[in-house]
Each structure stands twice: as structure tokens, then as C-alpha cells.
Backbone as a ProteinNet text record, in pm:
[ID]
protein_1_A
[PRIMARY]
XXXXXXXXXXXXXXXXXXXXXXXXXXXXXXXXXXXXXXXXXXXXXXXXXXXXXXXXXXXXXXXXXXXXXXXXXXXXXXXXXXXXXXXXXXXXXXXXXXXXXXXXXXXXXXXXXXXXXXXXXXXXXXXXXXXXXXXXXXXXXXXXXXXXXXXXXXXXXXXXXXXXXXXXXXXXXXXXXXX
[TERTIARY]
2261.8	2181.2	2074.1	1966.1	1842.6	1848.9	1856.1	1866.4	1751.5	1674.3	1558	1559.5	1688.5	1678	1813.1	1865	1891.3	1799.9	1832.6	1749.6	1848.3	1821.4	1882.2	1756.3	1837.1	1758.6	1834.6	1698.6	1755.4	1739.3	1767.3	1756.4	1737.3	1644.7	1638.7	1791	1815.2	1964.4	1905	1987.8	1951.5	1979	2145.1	2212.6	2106	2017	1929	1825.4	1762.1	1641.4	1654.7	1768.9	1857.5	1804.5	1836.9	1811.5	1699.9	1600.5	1486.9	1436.6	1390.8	1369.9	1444.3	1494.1	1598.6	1532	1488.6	1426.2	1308.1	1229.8	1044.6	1057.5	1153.6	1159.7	1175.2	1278.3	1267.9	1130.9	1063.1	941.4	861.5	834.1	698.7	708.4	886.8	911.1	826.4	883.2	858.5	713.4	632.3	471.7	427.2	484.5	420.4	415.9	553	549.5	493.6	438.1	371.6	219.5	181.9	37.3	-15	91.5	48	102.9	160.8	173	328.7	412	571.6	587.6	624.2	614.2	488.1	530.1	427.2	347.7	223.6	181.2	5.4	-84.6	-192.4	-267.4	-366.7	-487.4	-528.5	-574.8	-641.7	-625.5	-515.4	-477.8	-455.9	-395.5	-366.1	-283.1	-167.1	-47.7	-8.9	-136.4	-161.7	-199.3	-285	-385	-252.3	-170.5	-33.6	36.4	-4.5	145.5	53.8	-101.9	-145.7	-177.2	-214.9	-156.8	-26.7	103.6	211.6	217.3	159.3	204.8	134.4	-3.7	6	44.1	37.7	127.4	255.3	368.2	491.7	543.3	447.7	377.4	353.2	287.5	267.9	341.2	476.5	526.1	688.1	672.9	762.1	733.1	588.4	527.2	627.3	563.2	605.2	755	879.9	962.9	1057.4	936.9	992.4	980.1	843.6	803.4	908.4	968.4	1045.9	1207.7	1237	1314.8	1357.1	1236.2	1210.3	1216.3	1233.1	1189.3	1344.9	1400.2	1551.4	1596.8	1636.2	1734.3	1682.7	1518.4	1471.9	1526.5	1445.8	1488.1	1336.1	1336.3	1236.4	1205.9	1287.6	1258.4	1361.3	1272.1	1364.7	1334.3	1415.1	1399.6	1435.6	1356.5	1378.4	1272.3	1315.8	1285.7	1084.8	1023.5	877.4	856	953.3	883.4	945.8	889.3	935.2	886.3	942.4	835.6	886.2	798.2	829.3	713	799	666.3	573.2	635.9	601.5	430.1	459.5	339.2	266.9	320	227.1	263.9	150	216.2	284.9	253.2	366.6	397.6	511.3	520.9	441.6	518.9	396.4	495.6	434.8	522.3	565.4	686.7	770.4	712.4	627.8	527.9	425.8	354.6	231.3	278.7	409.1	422.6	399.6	331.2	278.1	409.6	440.4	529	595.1	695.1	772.9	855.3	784.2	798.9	870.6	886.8	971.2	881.7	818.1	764.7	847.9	903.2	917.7	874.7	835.8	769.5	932.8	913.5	950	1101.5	1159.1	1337.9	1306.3	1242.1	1197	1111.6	1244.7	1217.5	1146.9	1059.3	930.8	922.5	975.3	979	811.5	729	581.1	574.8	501.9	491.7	327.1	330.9	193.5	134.6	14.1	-31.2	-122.5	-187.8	-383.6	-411.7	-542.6	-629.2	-663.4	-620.7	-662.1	-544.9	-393.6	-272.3	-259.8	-306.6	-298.2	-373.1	-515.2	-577.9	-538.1	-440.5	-425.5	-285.3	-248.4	-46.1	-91.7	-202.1	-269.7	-193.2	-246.6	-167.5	-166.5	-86	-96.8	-162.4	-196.7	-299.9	-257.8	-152.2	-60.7	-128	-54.8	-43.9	-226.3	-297.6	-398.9	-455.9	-436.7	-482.3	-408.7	-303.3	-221.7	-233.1	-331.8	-280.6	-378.2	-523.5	-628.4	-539.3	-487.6	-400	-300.8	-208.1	-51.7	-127.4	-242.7	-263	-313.6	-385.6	-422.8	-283.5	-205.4	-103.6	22.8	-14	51.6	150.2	135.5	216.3	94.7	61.3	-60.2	5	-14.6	97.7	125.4	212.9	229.7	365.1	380.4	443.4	591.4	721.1	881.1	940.5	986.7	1078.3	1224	1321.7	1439.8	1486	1397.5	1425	1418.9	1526.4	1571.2	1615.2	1640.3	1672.6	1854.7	1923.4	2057.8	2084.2	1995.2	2077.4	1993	2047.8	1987.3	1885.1	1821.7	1670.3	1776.9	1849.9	1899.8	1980.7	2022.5	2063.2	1939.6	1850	1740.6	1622.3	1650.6	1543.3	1636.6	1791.6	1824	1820.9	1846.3	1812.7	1685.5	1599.3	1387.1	1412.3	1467.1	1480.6	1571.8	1652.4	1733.6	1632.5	1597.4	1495.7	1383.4	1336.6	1201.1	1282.5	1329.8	1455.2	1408.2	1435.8	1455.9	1323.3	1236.5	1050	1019.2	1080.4	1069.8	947.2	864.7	710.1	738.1	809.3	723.8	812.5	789.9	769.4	878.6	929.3	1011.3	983.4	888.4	888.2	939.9	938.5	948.2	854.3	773.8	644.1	757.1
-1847.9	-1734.3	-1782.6	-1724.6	-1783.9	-1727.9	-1807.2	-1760	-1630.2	-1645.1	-1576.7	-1430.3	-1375.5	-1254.9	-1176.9	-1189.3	-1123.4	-1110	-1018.9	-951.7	-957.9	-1055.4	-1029.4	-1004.5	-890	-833.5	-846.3	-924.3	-982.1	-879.3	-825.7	-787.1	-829	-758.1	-815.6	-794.5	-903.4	-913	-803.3	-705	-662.3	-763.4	-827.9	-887.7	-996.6	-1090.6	-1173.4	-1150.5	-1002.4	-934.9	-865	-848.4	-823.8	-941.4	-1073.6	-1210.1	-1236.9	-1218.7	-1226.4	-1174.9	-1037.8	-930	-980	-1015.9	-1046	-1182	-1259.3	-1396.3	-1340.5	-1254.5	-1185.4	-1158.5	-1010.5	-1012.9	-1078.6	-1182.1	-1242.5	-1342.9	-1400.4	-1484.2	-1422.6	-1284.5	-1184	-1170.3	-1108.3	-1148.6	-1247.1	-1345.6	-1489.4	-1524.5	-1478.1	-1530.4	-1408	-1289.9	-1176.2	-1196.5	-1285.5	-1320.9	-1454.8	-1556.1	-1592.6	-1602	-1522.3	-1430.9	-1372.4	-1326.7	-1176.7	-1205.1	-1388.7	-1427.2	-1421.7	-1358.6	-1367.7	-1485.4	-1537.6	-1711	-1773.8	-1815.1	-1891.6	-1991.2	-2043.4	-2101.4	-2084.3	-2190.1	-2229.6	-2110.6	-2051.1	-1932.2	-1975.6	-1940.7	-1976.8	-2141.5	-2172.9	-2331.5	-2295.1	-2433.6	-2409.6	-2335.9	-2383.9	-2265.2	-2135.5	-2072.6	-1924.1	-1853	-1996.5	-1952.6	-1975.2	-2044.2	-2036.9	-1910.6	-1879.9	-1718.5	-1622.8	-1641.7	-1501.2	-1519.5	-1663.6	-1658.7	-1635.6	-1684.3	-1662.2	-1500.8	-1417.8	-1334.5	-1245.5	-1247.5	-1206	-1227	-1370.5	-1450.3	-1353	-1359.1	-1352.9	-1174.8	-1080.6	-963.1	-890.5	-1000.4	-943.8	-959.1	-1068.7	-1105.8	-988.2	-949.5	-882.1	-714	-669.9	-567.7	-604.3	-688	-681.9	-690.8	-708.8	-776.6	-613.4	-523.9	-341.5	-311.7	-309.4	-262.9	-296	-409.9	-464.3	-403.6	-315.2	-286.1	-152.7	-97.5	65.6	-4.9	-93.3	-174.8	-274.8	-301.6	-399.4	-396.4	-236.1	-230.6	-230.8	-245.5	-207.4	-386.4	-419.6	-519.9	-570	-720.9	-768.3	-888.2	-972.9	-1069.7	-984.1	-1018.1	-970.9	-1095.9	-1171.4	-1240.8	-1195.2	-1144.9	-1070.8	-1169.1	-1092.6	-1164.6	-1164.7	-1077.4	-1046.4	-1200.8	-1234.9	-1356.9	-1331.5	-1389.7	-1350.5	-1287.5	-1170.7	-1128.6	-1125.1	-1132.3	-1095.4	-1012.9	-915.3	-781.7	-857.1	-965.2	-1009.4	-1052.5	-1121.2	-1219.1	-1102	-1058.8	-962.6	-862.4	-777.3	-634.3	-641	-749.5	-759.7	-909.1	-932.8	-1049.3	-1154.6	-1297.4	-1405.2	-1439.8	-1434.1	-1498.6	-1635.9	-1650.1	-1767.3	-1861.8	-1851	-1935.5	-1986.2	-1894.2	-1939.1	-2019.3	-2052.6	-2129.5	-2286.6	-2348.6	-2487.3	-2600.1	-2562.4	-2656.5	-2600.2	-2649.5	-2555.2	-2676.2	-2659	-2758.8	-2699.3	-2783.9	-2729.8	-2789.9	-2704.3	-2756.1	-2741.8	-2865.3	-2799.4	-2824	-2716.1	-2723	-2678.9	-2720	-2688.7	-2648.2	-2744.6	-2710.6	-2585.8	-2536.3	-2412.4	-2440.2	-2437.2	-2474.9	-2360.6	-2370.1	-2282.8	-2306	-2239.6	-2275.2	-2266.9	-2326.4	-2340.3	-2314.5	-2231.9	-2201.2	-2222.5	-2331.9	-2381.3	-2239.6	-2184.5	-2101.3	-2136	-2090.8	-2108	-1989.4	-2003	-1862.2	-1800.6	-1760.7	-1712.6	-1560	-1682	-1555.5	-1487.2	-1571.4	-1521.8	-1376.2	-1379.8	-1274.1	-1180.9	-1195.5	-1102.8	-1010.5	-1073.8	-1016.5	-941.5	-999.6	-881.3	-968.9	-1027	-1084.8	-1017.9	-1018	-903.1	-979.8	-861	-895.4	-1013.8	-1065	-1121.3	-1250.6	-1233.7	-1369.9	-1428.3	-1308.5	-1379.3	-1428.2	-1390.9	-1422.9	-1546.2	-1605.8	-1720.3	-1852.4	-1802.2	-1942.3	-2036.8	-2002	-2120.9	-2208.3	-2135.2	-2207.7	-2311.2	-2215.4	-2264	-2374.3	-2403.8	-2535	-2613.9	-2629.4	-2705.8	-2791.1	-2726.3	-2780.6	-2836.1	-2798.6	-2879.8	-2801.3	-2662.9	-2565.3	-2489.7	-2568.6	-2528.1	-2474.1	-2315.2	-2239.1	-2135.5	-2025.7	-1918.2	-1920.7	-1908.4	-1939	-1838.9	-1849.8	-1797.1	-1837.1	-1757.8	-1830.9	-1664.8	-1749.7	-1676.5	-1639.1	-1657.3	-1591.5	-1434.4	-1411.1	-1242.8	-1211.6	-1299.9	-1245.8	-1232.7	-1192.1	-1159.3	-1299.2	-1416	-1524.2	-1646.7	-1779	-1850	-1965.3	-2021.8	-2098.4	-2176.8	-2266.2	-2333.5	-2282.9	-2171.2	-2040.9	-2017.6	-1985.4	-1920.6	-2032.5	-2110.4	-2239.6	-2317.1	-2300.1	-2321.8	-2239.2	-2076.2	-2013.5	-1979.2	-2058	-2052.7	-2115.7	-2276.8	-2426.2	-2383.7	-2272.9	-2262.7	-2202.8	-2095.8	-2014.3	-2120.8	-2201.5	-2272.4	-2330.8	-2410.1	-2529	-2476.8	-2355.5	-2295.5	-2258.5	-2272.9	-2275.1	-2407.2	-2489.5	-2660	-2735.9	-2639.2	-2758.4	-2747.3	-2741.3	-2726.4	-2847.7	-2900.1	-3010.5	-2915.3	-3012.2	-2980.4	-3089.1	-3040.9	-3152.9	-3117.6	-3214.8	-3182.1	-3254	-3134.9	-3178.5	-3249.1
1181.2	1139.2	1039.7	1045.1	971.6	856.9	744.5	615.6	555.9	611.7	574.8	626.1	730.2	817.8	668	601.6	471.6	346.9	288.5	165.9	42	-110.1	-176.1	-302.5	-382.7	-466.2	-618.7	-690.6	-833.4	-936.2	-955.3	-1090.5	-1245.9	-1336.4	-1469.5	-1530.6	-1636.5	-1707.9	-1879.5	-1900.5	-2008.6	-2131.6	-2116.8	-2207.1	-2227.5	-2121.4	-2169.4	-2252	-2206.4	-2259.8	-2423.2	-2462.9	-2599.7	-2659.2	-2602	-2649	-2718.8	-2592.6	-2621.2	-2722.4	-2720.2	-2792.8	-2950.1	-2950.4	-3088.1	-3166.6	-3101	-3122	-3134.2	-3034.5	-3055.6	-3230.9	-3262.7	-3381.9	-3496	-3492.3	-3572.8	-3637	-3483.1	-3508.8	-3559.7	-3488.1	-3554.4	-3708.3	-3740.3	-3875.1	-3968.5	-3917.5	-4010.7	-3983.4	-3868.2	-3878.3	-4000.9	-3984.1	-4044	-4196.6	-4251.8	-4360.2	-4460.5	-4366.5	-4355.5	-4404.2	-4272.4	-4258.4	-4396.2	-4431.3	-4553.5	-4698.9	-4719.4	-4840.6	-4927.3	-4787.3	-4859.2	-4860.1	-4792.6	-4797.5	-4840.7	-4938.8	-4979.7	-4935	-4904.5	-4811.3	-4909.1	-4884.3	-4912	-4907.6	-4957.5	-4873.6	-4810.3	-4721.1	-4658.6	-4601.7	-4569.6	-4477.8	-4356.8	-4263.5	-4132.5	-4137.1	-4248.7	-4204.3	-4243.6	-4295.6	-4301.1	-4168.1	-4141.2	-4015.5	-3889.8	-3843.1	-3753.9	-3807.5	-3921.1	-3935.3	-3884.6	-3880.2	-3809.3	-3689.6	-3605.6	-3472.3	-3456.7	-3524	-3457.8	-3463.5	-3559	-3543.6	-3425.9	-3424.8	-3305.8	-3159.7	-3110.3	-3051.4	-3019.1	-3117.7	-3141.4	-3099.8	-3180	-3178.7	-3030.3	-2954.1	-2794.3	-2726.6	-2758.3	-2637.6	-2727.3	-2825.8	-2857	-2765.7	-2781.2	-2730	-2551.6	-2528.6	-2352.5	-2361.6	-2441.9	-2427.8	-2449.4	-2525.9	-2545.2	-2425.3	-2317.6	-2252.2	-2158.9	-2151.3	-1983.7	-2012.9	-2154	-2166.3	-2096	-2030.5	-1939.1	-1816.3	-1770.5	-1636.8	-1633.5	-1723.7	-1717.6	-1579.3	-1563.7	-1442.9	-1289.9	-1313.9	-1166.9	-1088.9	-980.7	-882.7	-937.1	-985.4	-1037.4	-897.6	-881.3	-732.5	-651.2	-484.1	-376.4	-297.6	-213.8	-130.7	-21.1	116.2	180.7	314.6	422.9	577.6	560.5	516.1	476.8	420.3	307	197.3	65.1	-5.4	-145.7	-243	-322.6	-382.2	-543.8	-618	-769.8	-842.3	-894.2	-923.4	-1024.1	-1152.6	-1228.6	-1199.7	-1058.2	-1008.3	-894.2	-811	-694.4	-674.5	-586.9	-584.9	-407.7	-363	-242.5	-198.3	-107.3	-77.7	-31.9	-96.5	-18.8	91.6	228.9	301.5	311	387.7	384.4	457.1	552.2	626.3	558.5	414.1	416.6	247.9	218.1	101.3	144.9	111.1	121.3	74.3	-47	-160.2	-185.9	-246.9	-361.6	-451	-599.2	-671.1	-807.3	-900.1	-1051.5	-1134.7	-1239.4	-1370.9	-1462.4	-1584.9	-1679	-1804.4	-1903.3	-2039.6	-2126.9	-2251.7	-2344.5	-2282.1	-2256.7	-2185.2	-2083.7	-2052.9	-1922.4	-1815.1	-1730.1	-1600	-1507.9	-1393.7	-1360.4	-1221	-1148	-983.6	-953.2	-889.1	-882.6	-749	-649.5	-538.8	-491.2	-380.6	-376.4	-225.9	-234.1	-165.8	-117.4	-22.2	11.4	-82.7	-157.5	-239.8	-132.6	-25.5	74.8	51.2	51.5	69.2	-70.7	-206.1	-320.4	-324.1	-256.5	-258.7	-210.9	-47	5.9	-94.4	-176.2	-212.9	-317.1	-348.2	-509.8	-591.9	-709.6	-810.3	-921	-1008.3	-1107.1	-1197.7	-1297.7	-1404.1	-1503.4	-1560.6	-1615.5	-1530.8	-1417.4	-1279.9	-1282	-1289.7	-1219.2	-1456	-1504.3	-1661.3	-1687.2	-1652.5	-1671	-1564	-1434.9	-1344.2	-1365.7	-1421.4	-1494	-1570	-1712.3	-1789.3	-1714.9	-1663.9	-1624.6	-1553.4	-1399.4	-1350.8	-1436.7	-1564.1	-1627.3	-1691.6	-1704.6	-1789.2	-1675.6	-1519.2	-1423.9	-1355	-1384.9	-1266.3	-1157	-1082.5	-1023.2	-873.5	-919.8	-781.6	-882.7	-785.9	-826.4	-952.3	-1017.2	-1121.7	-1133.1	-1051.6	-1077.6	-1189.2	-1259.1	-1391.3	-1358.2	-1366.9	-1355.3	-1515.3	-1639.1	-1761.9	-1745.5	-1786	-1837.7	-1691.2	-1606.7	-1455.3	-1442.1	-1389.2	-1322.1	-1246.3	-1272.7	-1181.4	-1261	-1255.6	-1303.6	-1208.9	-1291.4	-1251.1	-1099.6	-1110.5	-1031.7	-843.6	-932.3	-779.1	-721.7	-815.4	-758.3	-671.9	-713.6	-644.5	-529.1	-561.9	-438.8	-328	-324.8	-231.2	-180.7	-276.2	-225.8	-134.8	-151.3	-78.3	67.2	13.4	189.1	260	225.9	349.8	355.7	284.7	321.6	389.3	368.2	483.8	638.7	656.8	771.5	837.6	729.3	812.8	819.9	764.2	841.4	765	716.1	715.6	551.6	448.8	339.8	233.3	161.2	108.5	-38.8	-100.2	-255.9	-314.2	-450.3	-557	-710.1	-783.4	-898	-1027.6	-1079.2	-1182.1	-1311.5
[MASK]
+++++++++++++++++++++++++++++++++++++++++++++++++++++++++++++++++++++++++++++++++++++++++++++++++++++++++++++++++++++++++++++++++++++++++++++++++++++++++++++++++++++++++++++++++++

């Protein structure tokens, strides 16, 4: 049976997203104090100037980290017979035919399943605003592809890149590397 003719649907992990959210605060904390002279720190130095990037930095990803807390329980990846989809990155699937690669970046101990496309299929899946504001960056720094990360997900990076690797297995042409 062809791996690719089932549908499994991932869900976000709240207990991870607690995590998160818990670490956002604390950093925003400590840039905020920083920033505004509780901690003592130079006027005006670099590391006044890092507490008010971190804090806004720290600040936004705390903002998104509230926001995904109304969104926890929905189905964030589905791997389904269509392709794969993750709301994070498109508003519909890329199919399983038109993935080129499928490689692993990793930064900072976080591992990043990288999905190589034609800008042809990127255009057609709609990339979300997030997806399409991050993939200049993310290829400069060597995840050049659509960018999966199984953080705050119901399964981990390694399940999840092995069941990418089975259904590609089963379309025959596509290549597995690791950045």
C-alpha cells in the first residue's frame, strides 16, 4: 500500500507551547530590564542597545506565541494523499510530486526539515505572510526551501522527517540531504 494514500493530522502540543511562552516571558522580562535601566548596563552601549532589540525581538515572538495559544488545538501539518501541508508555511498543499529534495538544516540545536520546490509550485500553494517574509533570510543562512520545524508540534522533528522520507520514498525521484 502506498504510503502516501493515508492522511495523518499533527496537531500543535499545548504542553510545548506553555514552554515556549514561559521562556518568551522570561526573555522579554530580562531584555525589558535591561532596555529601561534595571540592570544596570552603560547608556547608551551595545548592551542597552541588545535589551531593546531583545526586547522587541523577544516581545514579538512572545505576541505570536499568545496568538498560537487560540490556534493550539487546531491540525497545524496534515500529511495527506494531495501532499503536505503546514498552515504555518501555505494556505494549501505542496504536492508530493513537485518536492525536488528534502533536506535538514540545523541552527542553534534546531533541526528544520527544508523542502526544495520550483517558485513555480511556491506561487501556486500561496505562502503565508510569515513563509514568504522569512525565505530571503532562512536561504541566505542555508535552508533554501520551504522551511518545517516540528517545534510546539504533537510529534517530534525525527517522526516527522521520517514519515516526509516514507511517502517521498514512494514517488522515487527525490533526493534526502542533510545541511
Amino acid at each position: 500500500m502506498d504510503p502516501r494514500q493515508t492522511r495523518i493530522d499533527i496537531q500543535g502540543s499545548p504542553l510545548k507551547l506553555v514552554g515556549l511562552v514561559a521562556l518568551g516571558i522570561i526573555m522579554t522580562f530580562l531584555s525589558g530590564a535591561i532596555a529601561f535601566g534595571y540592570i544596570p548596563v552603560a547608556e547608551g552601549g551595545i548592551r542597552q542597545f541588545f535589551g531593546w532589540a531583545g526586547l522587541l525581538f523577544f516581545g514579538a515572538a512572545l505576541a505570536i506565541g499568545f496568538y498560537r495559544f487560540a490556534t493550539v488545538s487546531k491540525i497545524v501539518v496534515t500529511l495527506s494523499p494531495d501532499g503536505l501541508h503546514d498552515i504555518r508555511v501555505s494556505e494549501r498543499p505542496v504536492p508530493w510530486e513537485a518536492i525536488a529534495d528534502v533536506g535538514v538544516w540545523t541552527m542553534h540545536e534546531q533541526n528544520i526539515i527544508v523542502l526544495a520546490v520550483p517558485p513555480d509550485v511556491e506561487a501556486r500553494i500561496g505562502l503565508t505572510r510569515m513563509a514568504r517574509w522569512s525565505r530571503g533570510a532562512n536561504a541566505k543562512l542555508g535552508a533554501d526551501g520551504l522551511c518545517i520545524s516540528a517545534t510546539g508540534l504533537k510529534i517530534g522533528h525525527k517522526d516527522l522527517l521520517d514519515e516526509i522520507r516514507k511517502r517521498m520514498a514512494a514517488v522515487g525521484e527525490t533526493e534526502f540531504r542533510t545541511a
